[in-house]
C-alpha positions as a printed NumPy array, in Angstrom:
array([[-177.111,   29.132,    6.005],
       [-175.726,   25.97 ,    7.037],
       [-173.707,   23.528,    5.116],
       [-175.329,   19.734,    4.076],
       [-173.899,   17.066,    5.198],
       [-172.191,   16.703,    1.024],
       [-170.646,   19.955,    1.172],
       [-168.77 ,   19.717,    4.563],
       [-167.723,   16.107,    3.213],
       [-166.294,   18.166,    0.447],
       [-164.778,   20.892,    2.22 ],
       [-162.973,   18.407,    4.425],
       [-161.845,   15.886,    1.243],
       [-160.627,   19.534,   -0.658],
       [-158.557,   20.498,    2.57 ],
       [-157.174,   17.472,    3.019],
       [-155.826,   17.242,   -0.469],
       [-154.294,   21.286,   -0.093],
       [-153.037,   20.239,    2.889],
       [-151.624,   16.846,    1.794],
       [-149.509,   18.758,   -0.777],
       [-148.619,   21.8  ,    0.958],
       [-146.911,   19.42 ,    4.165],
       [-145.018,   17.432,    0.92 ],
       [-144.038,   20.7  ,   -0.39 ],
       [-142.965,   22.476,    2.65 ],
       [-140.812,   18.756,    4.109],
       [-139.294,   18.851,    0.901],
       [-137.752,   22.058,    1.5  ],
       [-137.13 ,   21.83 ,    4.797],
       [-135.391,   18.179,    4.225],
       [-137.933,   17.006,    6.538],
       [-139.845,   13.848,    7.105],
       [-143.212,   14.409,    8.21 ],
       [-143.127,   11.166,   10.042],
       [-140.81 ,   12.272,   12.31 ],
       [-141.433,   15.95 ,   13.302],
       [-142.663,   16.652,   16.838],
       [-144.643,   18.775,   16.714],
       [-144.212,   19.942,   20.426],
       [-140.453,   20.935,   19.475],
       [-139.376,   24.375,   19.386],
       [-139.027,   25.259,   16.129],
       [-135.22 ,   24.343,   15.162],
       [-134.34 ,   27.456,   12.954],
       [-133.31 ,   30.798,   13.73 ],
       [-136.326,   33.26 ,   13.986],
       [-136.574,   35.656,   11.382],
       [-135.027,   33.36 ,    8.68 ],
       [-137.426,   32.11 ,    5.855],
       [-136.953,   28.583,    7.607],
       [-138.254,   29.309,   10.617],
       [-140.866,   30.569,    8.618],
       [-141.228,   27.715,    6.481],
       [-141.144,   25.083,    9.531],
       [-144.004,   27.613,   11.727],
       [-146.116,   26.521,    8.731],
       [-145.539,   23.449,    8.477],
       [-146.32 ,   22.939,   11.751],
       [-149.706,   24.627,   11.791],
       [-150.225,   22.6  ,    8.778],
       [-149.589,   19.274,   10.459],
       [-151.581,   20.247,   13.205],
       [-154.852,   21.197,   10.839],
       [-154.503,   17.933,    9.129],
       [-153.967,   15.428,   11.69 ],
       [-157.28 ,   17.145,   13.186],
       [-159.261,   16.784,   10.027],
       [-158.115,   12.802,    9.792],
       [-158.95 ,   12.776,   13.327],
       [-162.618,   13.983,   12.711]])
């Protein structure tokens, strides 16, 4: 079954706004501007520590949504 036109619209708009708010949330606790991450850094904290963690996500994150404004 594949998707209309309307529904991947909708898909797209609904991960954009999850996304939207999950990158606020997770820069906010990280003390992060999203503006400014480079996202072909290593990831600055130690691994196994809830920030590294935290910043892997974020990353992935910022890489899904710039992709979906991209589309």
């Amino acid at each position: 079954m594949q998707l209309g036109f309307y529904d991947v619209d909708k898909a797209k708009t609904q991960a954009k706004s999850y996304l939207s708010k999950s990158i606020a949330t997770l820069s906010s606790i990280l003390g992060l501007e999203t503006d400014v991450i480079d996202l072909d850094q290593a990831n600055p904290y130690p691994e196994g520590s809830h920030l590294h963690a935290a910043y892997l996500c974020l990353s992935n994150e910022l890489k899904a949504y710039n992709k979906l404004i991209g589309e």
